[in-house]
LUMVEX-153839 format. One record per residue (C-alpha): residue number from 1; x, z, y. Coordinates in steps of 0.1 Angstrom, whole numbers, plus 2048, in hexadecimal, padded with zeros to 3 digits. Each point is the difference from the previous one (the first is absolute). Example, Ala and Ser with C-alpha at 12.3 -4.5 7.8 and 13.67 -1.06 7.14 Angstrom:
# residues 2
rec seq->1&px->87B&pz->84E&py->7D3
rec seq->2&px->80E&pz->7F9&py->822
//
This chain:
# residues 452
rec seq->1&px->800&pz->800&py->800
rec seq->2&px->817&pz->80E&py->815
rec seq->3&px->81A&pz->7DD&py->7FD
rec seq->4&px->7DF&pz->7E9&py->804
rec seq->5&px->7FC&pz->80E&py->828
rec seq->6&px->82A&pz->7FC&py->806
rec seq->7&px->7F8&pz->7DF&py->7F1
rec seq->8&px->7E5&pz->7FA&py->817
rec seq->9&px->816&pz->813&py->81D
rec seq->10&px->818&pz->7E6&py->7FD
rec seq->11&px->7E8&pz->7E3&py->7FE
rec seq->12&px->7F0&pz->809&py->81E
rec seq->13&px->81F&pz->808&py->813
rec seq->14&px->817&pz->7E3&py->7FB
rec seq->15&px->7E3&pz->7E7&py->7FD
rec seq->16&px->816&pz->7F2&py->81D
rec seq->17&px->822&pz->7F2&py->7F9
rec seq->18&px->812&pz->809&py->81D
rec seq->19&px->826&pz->805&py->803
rec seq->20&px->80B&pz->80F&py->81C
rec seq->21&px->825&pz->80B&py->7F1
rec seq->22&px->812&pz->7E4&py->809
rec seq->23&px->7FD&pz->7FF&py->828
rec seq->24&px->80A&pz->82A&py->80D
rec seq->25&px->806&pz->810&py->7DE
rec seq->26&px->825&pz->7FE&py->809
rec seq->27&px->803&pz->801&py->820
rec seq->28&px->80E&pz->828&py->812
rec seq->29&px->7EE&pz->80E&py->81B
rec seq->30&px->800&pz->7ED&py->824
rec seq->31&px->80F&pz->819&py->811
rec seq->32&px->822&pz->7F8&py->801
rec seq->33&px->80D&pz->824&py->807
rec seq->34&px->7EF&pz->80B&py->7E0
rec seq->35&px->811&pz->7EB&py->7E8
rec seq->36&px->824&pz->801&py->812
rec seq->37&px->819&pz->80A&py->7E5
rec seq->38&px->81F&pz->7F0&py->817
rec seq->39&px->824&pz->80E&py->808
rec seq->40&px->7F3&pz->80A&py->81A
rec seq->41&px->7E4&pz->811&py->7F7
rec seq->42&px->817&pz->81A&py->7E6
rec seq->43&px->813&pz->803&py->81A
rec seq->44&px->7E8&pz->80F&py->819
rec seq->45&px->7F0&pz->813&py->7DF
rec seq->46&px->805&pz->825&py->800
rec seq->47&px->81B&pz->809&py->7E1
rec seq->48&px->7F4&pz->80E&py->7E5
rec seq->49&px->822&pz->802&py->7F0
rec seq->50&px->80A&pz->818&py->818
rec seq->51&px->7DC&pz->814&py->7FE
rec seq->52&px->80A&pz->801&py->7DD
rec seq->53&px->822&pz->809&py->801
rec seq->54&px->7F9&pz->81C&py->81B
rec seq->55&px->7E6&pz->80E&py->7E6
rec seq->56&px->817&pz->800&py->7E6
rec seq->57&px->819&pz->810&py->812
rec seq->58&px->7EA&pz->81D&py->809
rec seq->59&px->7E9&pz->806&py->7DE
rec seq->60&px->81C&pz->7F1&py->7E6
rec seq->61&px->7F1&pz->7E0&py->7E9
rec seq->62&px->7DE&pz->7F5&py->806
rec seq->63&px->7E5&pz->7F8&py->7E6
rec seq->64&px->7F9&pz->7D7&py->7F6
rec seq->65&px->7DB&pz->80F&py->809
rec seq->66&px->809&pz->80D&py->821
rec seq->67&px->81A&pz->7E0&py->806
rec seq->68&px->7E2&pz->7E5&py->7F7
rec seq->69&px->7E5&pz->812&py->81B
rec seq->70&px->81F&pz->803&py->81C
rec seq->71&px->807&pz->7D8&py->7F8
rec seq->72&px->7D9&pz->7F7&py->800
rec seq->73&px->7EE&pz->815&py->817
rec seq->74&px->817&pz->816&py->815
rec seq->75&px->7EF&pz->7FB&py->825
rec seq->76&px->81A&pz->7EF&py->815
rec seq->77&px->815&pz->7ED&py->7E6
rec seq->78&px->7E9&pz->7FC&py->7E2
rec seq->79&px->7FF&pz->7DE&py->7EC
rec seq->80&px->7DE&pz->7FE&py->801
rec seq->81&px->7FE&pz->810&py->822
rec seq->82&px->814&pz->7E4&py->810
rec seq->83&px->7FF&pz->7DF&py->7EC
rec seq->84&px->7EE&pz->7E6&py->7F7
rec seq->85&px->800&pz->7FD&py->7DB
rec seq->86&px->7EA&pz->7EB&py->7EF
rec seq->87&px->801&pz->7DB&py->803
rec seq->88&px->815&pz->7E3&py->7FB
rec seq->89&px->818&pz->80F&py->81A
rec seq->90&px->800&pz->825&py->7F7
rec seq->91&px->80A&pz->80C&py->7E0
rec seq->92&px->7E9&pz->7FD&py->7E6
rec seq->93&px->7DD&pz->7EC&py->7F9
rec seq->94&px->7DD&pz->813&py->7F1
rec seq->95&px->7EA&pz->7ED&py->7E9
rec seq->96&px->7E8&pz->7FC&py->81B
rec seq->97&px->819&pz->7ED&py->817
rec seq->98&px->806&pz->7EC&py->7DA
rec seq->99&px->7DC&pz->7F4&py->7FD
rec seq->100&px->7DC&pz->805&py->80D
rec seq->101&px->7F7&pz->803&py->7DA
rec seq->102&px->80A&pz->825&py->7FE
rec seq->103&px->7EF&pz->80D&py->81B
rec seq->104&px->7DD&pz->7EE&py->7F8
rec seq->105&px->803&pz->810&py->7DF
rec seq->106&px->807&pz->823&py->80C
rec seq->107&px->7E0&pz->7FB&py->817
rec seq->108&px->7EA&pz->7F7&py->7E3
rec seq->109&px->80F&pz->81F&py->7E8
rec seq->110&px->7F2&pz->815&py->820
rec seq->111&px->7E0&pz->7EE&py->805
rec seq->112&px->7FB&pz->806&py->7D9
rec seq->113&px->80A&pz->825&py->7FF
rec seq->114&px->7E7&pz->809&py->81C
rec seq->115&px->7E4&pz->7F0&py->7F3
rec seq->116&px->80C&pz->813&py->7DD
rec seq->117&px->7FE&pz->81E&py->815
rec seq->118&px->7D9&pz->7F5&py->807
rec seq->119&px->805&pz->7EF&py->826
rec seq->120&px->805&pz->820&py->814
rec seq->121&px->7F3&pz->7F7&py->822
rec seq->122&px->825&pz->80A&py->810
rec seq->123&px->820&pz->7ED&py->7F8
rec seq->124&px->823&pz->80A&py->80B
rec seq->125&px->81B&pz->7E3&py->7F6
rec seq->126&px->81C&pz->81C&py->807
rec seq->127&px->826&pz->7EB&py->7F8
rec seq->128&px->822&pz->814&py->7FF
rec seq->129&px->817&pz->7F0&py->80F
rec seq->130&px->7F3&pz->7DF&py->80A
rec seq->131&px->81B&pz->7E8&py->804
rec seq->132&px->7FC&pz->7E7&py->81B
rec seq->133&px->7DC&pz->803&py->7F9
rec seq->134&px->7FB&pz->7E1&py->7EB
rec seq->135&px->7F1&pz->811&py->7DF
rec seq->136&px->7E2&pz->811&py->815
rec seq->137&px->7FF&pz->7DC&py->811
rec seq->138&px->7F5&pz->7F4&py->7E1
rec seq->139&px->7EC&pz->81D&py->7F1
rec seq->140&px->7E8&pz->7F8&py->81E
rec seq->141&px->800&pz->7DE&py->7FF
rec seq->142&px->7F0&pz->807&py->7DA
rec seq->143&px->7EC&pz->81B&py->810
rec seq->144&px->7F0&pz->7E4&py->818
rec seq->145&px->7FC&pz->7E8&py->7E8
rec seq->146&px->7E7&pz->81C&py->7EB
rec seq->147&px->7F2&pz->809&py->81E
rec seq->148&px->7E0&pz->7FD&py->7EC
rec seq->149&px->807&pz->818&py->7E8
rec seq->150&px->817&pz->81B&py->813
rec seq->151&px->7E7&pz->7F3&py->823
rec seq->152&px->7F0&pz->824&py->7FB
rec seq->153&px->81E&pz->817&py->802
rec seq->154&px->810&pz->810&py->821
rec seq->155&px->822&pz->7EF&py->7F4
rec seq->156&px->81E&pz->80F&py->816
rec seq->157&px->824&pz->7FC&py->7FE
rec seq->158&px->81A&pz->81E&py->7FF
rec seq->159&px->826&pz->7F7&py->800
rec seq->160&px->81E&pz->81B&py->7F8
rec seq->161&px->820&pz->7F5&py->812
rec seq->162&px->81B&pz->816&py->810
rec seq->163&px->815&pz->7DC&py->811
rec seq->164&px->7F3&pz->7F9&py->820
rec seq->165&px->80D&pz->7DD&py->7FD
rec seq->166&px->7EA&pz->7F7&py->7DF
rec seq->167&px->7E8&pz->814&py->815
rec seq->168&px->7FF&pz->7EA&py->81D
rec seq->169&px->805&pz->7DE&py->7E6
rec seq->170&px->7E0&pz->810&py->7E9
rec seq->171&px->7EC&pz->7FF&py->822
rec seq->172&px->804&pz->7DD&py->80C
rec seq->173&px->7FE&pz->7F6&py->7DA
rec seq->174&px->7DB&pz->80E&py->7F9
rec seq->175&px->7F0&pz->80A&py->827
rec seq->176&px->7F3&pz->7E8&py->818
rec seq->177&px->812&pz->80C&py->81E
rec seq->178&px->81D&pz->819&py->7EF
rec seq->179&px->7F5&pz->821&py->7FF
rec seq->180&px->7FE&pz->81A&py->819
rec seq->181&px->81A&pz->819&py->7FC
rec seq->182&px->7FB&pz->825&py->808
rec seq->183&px->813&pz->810&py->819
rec seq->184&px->80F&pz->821&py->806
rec seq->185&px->7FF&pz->81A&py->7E5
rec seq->186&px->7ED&pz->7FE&py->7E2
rec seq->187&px->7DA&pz->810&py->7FD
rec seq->188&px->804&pz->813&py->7E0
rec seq->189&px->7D7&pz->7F8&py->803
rec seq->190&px->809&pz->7D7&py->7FE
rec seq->191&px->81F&pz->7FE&py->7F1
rec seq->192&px->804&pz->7D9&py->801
rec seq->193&px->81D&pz->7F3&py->818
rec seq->194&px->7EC&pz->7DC&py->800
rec seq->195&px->7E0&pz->7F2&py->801
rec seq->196&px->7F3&pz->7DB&py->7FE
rec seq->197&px->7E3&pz->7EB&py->7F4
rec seq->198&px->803&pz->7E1&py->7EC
rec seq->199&px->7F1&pz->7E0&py->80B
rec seq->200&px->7E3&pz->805&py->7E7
rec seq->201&px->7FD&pz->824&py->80F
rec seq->202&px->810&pz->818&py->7E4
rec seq->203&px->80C&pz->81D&py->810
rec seq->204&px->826&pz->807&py->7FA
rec seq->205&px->813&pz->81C&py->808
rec seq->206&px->828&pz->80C&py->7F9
rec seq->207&px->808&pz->823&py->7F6
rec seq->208&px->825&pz->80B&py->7F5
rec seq->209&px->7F5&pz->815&py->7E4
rec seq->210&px->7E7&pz->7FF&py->7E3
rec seq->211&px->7F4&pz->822&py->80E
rec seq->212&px->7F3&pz->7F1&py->81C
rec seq->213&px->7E9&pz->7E8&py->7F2
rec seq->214&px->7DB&pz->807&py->804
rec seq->215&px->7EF&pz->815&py->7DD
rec seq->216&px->7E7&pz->7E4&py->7F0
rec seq->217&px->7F9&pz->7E7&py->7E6
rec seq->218&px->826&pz->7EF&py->7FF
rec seq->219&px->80F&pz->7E4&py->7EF
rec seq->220&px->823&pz->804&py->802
rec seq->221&px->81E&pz->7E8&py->801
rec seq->222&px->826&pz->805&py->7FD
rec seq->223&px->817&pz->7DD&py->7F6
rec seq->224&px->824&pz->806&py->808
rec seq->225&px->7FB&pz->824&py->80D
rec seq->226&px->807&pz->817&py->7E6
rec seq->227&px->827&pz->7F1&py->7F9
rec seq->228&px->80B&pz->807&py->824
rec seq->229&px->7F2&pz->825&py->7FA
rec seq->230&px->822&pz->818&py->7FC
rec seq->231&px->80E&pz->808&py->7E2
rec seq->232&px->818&pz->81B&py->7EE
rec seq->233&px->817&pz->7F2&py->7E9
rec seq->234&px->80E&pz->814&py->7E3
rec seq->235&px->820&pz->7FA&py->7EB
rec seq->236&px->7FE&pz->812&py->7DA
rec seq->237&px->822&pz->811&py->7FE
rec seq->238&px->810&pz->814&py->7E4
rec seq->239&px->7FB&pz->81E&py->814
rec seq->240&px->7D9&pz->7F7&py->806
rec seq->241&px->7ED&pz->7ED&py->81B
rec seq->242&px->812&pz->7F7&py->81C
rec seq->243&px->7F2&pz->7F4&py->825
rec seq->244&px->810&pz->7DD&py->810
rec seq->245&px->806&pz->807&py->823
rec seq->246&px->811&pz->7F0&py->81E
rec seq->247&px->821&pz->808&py->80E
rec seq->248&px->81C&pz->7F4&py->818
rec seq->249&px->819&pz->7ED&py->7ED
rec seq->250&px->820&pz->817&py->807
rec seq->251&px->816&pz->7E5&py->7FF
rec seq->252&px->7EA&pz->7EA&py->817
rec seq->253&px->7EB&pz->819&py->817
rec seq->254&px->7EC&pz->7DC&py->814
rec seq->255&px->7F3&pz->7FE&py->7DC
rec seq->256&px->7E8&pz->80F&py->7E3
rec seq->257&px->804&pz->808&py->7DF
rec seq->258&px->7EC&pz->80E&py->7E2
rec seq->259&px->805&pz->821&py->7F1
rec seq->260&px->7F6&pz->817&py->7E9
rec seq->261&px->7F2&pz->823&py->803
rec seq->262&px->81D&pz->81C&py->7F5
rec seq->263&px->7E2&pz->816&py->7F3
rec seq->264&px->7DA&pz->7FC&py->7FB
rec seq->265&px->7EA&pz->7F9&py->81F
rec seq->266&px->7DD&pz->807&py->806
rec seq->267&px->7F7&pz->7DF&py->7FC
rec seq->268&px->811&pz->802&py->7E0
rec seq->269&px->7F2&pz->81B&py->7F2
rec seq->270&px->7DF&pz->7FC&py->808
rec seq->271&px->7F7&pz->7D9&py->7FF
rec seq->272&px->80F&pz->7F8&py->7E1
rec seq->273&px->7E8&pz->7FF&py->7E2
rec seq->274&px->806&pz->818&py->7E5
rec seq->275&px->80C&pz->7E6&py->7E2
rec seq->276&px->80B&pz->7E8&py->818
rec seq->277&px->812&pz->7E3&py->7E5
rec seq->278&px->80E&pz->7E9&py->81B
rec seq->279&px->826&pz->80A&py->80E
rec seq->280&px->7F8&pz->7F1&py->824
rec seq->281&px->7DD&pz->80E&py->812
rec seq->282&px->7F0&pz->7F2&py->821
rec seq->283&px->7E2&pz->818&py->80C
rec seq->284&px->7EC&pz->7F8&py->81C
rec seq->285&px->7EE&pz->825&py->80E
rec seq->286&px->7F0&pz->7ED&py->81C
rec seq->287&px->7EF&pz->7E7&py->7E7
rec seq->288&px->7F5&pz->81F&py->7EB
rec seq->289&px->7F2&pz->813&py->81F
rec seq->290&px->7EE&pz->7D9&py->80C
rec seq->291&px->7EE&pz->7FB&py->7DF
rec seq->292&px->7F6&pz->824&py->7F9
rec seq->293&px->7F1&pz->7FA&py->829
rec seq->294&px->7EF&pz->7DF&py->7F4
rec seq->295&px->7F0&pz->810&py->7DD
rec seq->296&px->7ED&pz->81D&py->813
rec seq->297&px->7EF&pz->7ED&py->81B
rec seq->298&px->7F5&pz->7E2&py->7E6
rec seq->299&px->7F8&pz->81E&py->7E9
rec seq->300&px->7F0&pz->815&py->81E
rec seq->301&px->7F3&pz->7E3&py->813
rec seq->302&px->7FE&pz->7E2&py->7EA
rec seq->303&px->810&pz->7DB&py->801
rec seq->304&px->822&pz->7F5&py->7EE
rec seq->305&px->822&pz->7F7&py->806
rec seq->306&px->816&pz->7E2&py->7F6
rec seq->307&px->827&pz->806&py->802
rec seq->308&px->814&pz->7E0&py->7FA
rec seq->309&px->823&pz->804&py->802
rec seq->310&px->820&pz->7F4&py->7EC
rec seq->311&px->805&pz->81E&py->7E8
rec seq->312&px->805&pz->80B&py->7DA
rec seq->313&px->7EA&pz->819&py->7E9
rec seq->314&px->81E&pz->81B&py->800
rec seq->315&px->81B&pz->7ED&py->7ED
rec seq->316&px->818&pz->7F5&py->81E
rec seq->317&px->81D&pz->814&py->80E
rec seq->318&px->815&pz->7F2&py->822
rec seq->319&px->7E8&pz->7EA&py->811
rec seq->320&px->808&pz->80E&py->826
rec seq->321&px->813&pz->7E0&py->80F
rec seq->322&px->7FA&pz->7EE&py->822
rec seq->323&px->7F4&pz->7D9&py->811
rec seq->324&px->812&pz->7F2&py->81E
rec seq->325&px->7F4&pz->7DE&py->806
rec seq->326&px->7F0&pz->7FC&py->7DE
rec seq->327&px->81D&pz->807&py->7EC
rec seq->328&px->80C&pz->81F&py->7EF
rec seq->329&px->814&pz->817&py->819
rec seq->330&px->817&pz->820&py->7FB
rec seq->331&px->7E5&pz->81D&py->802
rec seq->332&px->81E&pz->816&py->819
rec seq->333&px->80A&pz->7E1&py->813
rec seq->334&px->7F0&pz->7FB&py->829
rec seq->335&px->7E8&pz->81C&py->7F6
rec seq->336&px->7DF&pz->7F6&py->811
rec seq->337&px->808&pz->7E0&py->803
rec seq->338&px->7F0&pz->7F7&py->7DA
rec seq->339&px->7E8&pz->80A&py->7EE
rec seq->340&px->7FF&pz->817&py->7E5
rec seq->341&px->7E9&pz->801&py->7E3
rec seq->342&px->803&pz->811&py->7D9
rec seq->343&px->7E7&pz->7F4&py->7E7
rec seq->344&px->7E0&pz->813&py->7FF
rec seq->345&px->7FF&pz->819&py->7DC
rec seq->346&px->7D9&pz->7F6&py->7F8
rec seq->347&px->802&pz->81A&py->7E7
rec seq->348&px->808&pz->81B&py->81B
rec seq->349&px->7E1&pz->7F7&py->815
rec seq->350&px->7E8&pz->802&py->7E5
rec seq->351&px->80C&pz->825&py->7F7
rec seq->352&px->7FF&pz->806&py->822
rec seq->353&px->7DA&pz->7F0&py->801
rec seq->354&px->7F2&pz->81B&py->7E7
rec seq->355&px->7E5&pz->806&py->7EE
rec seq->356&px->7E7&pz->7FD&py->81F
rec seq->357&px->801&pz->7DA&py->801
rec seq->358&px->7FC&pz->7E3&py->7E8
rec seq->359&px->821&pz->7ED&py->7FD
rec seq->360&px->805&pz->7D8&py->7F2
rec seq->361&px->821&pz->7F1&py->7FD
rec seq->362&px->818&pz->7FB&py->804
rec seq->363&px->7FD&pz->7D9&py->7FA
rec seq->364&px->81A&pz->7E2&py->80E
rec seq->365&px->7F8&pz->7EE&py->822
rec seq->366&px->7FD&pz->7DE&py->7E3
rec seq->367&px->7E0&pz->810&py->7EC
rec seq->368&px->7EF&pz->811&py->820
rec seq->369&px->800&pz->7DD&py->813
rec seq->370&px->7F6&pz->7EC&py->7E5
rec seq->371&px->7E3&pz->81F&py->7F3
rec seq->372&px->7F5&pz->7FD&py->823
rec seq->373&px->802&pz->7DA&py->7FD
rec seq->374&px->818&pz->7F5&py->80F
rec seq->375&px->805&pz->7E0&py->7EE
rec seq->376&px->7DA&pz->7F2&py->808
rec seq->377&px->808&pz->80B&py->826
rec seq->378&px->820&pz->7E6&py->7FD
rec seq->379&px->7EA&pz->7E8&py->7F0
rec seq->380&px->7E8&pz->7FE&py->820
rec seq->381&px->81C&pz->7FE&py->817
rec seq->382&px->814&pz->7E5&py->7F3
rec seq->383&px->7E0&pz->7ED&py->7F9
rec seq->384&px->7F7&pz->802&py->827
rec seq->385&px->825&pz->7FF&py->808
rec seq->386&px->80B&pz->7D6&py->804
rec seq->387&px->822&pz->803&py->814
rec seq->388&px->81D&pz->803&py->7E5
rec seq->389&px->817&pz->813&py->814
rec seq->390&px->7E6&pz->81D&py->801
rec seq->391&px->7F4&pz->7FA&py->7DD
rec seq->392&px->823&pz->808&py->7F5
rec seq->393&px->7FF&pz->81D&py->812
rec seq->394&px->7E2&pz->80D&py->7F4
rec seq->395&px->814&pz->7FD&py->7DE
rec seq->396&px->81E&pz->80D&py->807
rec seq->397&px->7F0&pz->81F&py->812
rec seq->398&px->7EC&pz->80B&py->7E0
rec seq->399&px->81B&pz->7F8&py->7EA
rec seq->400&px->813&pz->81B&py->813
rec seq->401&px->7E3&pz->81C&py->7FD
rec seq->402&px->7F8&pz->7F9&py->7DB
rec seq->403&px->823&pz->7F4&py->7F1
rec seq->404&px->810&pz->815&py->7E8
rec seq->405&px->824&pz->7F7&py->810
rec seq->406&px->7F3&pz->807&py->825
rec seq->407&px->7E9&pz->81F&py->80A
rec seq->408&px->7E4&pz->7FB&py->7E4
rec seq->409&px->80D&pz->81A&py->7E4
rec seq->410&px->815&pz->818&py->81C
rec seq->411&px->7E0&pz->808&py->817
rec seq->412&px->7E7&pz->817&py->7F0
rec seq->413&px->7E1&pz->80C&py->809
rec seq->414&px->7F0&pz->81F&py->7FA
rec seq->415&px->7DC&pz->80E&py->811
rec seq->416&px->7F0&pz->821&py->803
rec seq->417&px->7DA&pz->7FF&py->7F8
rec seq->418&px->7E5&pz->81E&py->807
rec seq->419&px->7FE&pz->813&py->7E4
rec seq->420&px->7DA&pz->7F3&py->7F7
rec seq->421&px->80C&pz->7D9&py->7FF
rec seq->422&px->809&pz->7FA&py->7DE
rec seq->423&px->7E5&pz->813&py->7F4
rec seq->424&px->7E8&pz->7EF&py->7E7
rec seq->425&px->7DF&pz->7F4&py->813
rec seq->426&px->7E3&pz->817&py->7F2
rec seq->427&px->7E8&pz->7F7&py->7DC
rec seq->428&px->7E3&pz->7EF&py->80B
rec seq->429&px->7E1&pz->80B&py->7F3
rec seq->430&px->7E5&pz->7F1&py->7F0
rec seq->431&px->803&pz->7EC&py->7E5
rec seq->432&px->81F&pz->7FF&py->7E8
rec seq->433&px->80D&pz->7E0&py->7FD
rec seq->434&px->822&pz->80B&py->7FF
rec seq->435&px->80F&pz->818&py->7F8
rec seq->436&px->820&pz->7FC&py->80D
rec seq->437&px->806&pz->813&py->822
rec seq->438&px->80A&pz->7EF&py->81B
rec seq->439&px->824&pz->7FD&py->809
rec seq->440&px->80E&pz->806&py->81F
rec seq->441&px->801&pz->7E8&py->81D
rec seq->442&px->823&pz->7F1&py->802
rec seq->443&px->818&pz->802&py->819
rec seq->444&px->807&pz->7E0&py->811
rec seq->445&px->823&pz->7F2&py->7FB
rec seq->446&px->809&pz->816&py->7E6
rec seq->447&px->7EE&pz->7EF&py->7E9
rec seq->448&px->7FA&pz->7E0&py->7F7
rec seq->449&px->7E9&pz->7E4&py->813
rec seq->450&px->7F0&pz->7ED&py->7EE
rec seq->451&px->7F7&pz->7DF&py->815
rec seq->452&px->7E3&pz->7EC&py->7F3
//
């Protein structure tokens, strides 16, 4: 039942062929200043090498937790703070800047989930950490296309995003005139820093933590969030568990080194799992606390969440490394001038989900496109799609989502459900025709669709 109405979902929302991924999909933000990564913009940019070293100096060897959120987010010399990113000319891509394909799909799973949840009359699309904005660009394109079945719900749009240069990017991406951002200090009453209205009039509105979102019926979001969450990495040693840190290179004091803990940590001690088999442990605390945040408002509140991320289910060790201009970089090297990123332990964030929460997956990026189908979606566009140039890069652009050898078995994704949702549907009464009991409703893109 439950795969007949996606199937329906997806012919009513791509009855269109449209493709609208080969004219801005690539393209960085207009503002020149925001995508400035010149000489002499590190120059003029505040050194977080020093910052780093002074710390050092003063506390001894820093965390890799504690060195990721100084590189990302510190306030005045932060990665994400400071720099353009995402895009042809930052430093990495997201699916939705690969093809249009994933978006629309993750707009019909959250089309499908509310109406599993019986239409509540208020809808928050609530993303963490939104990109450039192109995957909620999408999502609502599907959500206009079903206007007629999703016409009745009070739809708004709720985005969790600490840069305010993806902040200011997100805004001319999805609101008619770019947002209106607050001033002065924040109202603890209305927490959000920005406000705008798309041109179909969805309310959006920024907040820099999940806390701050409004309590209601949510469907949550996070691609490419959870893998530039800190982590503590821990080395197995004959004398026990031992913390990875970062020191000044003695030899070299202008540059970093790793290093191990002399003695257990607290980290150590008390985020390592009894029975641990592996000899090399990343742990993410911030991810744990996110998750466990997610689970009691779906559980409290109702909705779902979808996390998409590249990842493992608890069988990797030393994933932390770093992207400079799309290529692998030295994690220590022009700290805040890359990006850093570990793969996300899937395992971890379902233990830290608990028992209050119904959890599928996780499944590959390949069999959650194609369940959602992703394959008829292609069909439609390259049948509306005559210039070859595009056509070919329609191709080439779900090859790379789906492909083994690209990102289609190394992205996972995992969702939280309320705890009610996989529940059988009740007996009917009456006559006894079959005895069977009915089976509960799948859950769309994690299992199969069946297209007829």
């Amino acid at each position: 039942m439950r795969m007949k109405v996606c199937q329906q979902l997806l012919g009513r929302a791509f009855r269109t062929g449209s493709v609208t991924l080969d004219t801005g999909r690539w393209r960085c933000a207009p503002s020149a200043p925001l995508c400035s990564s010149s000489a002499q913009d590190r120059k003029s940019r505040p050194s977080m090498l020093k910052h780093l070293s002074a710390k050092i100096r003063s506390t001894g060897p820093i965390s890799v937790s504690e060195y990721m959120r100084e590189v990302l987010t510190n306030p005045v010399a932060g990665y994400y703070v400071r720099k353009m990113m995402l895009g042809a000319e930052g430093d990495f891509i997201t699916s939705p800047e690969i093809s249009q394909v994933f978006g629309e799909l993750l707009g019909v799973w959250m089309v499908s989930e509310w109406m599993a949840a019986g239409r509540p009359g208020r809808l928050q699309l609530v993303e963490l950490g939104p990109g450039k904005g192109s995957l909620m660009a999408d999502v609502l394109r599907v959500f206009g296309q079903l206007r007629s079945v999703v016409g009745g719900a009070s739809v708004s749009v709720h985005l969790v995003e600490v840069s305010p240069v993806l902040s200011r990017v997100q805004a001319e991406t999805l609101t008619r005139t770019g947002g209106q951002e607050a001033s002065g200090e924040p109202d603890p009453a209305d927490p959000a820093y920005r406000r705008g209205e798309t041109a179909a009039g969805v309310p959006v509105s920024w907040y820099r933590h999940l806390e701050d979102v409004p309590a209601g019926f949510s469907i949550f979001v996070a691609h490419e969030f959870f893998d530039a969450l800190p982590v503590h990495k821990f080395q197995r040693t004959e004398k026990g568990w031992r913390e990875v840190l970062v020191d000044l290179d003695p030899d070299d004091p202008g540059r970093l080194r790793l290093v191990l803990s002399p003695g257990p940590t607290l980290a150590s001690s008390s985020l390592v799992q009894a029975g641990e088999g592996r000899s090399h442990v990343e742990v993410c605390p911030e991810g744990g606390a996110i998750v466990q945040l997610l689970a009691r408002r779906i559980q409290q509140q109702g909705g779902a969440a979808l996390i998409a991320d590249y990842g493992h289910d608890g069988t990797k060790t030393d994933t932390f490394r770093g992207f400079k201009g799309h290529q692998l970089h030295d994690v220590l090297s022009d700290p805040g001038g890359a990006d850093l990123t570990a793969d996300v332990d899937f395992s971890f964030l379902r233990r830290m989900a608990g028992g209050g929460v119904a959890c599928l997956g996780p499944v590959s990026q390949r069999a959650f496109l194609k369940n959602m189908g992703g394959d008829a979606r292609m069909q439609v566009l390259l049948r509306n799609c005559s210039d070859p140039s595009s056509r070919k890069q329609l191709i080439r652009s779900y090859d790379l989502l789906t492909s083994p050898a690209h990102m289609g078995e190394r992205f996972l994704f995992l969702c939280l459900l309320a705890p009610g949702r996989l529940a059988a549907p009740p007996t009917p009464t009456g006559l006894k025709l079959d005895r069977k009991s009915p089976a509960p409703l799948p859950v769309a893109g994690f299992s199969e669709l069946r297209l007829s």
